[in-house]
Phi, psi and omega in degrees: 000137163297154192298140177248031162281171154312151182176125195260162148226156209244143230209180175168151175292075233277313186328325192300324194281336196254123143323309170242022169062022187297177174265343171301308176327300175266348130327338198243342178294295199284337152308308200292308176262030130142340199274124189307317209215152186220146175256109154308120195211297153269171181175138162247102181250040162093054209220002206098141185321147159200141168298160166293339179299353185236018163288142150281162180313307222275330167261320179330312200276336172329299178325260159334307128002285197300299222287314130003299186263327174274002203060055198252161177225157176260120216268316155207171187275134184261083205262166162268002176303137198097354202240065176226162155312121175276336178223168207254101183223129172286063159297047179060002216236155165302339201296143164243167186237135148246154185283131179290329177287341181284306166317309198268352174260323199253323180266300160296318207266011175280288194312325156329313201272320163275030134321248162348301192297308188279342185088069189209139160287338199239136230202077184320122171193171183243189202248343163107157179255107166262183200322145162311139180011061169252187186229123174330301229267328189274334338141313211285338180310304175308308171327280180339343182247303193283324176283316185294321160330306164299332188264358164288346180287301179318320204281310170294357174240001184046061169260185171208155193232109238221079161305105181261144168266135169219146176302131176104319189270188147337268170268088208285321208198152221305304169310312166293309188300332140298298185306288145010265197288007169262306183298334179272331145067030176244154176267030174262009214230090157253183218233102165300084174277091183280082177322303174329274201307032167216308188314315193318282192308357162109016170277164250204140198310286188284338193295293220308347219260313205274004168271333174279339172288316160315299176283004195292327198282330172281316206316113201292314193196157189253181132267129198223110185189138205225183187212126208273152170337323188281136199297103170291145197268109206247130162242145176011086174053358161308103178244152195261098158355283189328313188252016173280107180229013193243046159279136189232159181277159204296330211193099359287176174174214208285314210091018159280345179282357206260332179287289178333292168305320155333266218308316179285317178333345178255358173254008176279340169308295178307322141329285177314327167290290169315322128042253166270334156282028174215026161098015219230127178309327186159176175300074173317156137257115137282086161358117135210066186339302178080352214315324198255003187164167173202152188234195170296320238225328186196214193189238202149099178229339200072143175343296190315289159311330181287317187299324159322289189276024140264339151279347201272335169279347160317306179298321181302318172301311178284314130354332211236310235033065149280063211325167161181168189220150171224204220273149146193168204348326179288305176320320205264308184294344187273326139327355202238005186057042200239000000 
């Protein structure tokens, strides 16, 4: 009989798995331990490390090609988009500003296109930085006019633009970042949820959980990565990317994923429908561990770590009864062209 649970699909930042970020390297990892579908982000396709915003026609298409042959699909674009300066102010941060009509013509309307190129709907992106310790909130009108612009872009390619929380931006928690997305108010614009990225800040276990209850109604798809005990390096609500080192896999961990999934389960059908009507295969879980590091820009876990931290969310689902699938005996031949 069919299952009448709920069913995700499960997914992960193929860059964490590779050392040297190749494209064999992370194809053959994300084969290896089961997995269907990957978010694209860093990638060497032999050319040197390079984010995807920056491949030629000629690795997109190598790229599409490989992936093709290990049987991968691409799940989202892991883009940087959103991660500038929201006003062009000399705060101490390394962050750079761009003029937003130069952006929003030239980086956006780039990241679209390698949407489309990879076959993916879903386009990973953030709220802009305002000034160092300055308060997110005095801030928020401006994100709001430049991200509904971008999901208007978004929109028009019949994308979707996927606000992930993060420490440092605009939308740091859980409440701006839902004000955000009632204002801009396209069904182009959903809500990224990362437990890690709140925990990182020095929230509590019950903070992190009412911050996701803030976001649950806009929220598309999660990220999945948790964060351990140890004390964040913080200047006046500042956190320094660089020394955040206690990311841990989902189970054990804090137990906010086993809460957080809970509470949603009943709401992944209905996700999943809205969804599919807007072309996107399901409810993604994005994999993004950090287990062995983590930065501003990306994170690092290894074959090794990513296979950890694919199971253990696994043990967690089955505990919930989500459904989900990973690779099996049909899958490897039909890769294989048998």
């Amino acid at each position: 009989m069919p299952s009448s649970n709920p069913q995700v699909l499960l997914s992960g930042f193929a860059d964490e798995a590779a050392p040297n970020k190749t494209l064999v390297e992370q194809f053959v990892a994300f084969a290896a331990i089961g997995l269907k579908y990957y978010s694209i982000r860093f990638m060497d396709v032999g050319n040197g490390v390079k984010n995807v915003m920056d491949f030629s026609d000629d690795e997109i298409t190598t790229v599409v090609q490989q992936q093709s042959d290990y049987g991968l699909s691409v799940a989202s674009i892991g883009s940087p988009i959103g991660k500038v300066k929201l006003l062009d102010v000399d705060d101490g941060t390394q962050n750079r500003f761009v003029p937003f009509d130069k952006y929003l013509a030239e980086d956006v309307q780039r990241v679209c296109r390698l949407a489309h190129d990879f076959d993916t709907r879903l386009i990973r992106g953030f709220s802009f930085y305002h000034p160092k310790g300055e308060d997110p909130q005095a801030h928020v009108a401006l994100a709001v006019d430049q991200i509904g612009q971008i999901a208007d872009v978004c929109k028009s390619h019949g994308l979707i633009y996927g606000l992930e929380i993060e420490a440092n931006l605009v939308g740091q928690n859980g409440p701006i970042l839902e004000e955000i997305h009632r204002q801009v108010d396209s069904p182009s614009l959903l809500l990224i949820f990362d437990a890690a990225n709140l925990l990182c800040q020095g929230m509590t276990v019950e903070e992190t959980f009412k911050h996701y209850e803030a976001m649950k109604s806009g929220t598309g798809w999660f990220h999945i990565k948790d964060y351990g005990s140890s004390v964040p390096a913080t200047e006046s609500g500042y956190v320094d990317h660089d020394a955040l080192t206690d990311f841990v896999s989902v189970d054990p961990g804090s137990g906010i994923h086993q809460m957080f999934l809970a509470d949603f389960r009943d709401s992944m059908n209905t996700l999943t429908e809205k969804l599919l009507s807007q072309k996107v295969p399901g409810l993604f879980l994005d994999l993004e561990p950090h287990v062995k590091g983590g930065g501003q820009f990306g994170g690092f876990s290894g074959p090794d770590g990513m296979g950890v931290a694919l199971r253990t969310l696994c043990r967690v689902l089955d505990q919930l009864d989500i459904d989900y699938s990973l690779r099996d005996l049909g899958d490897v031949r039909a890769a294989a062209g048998r």
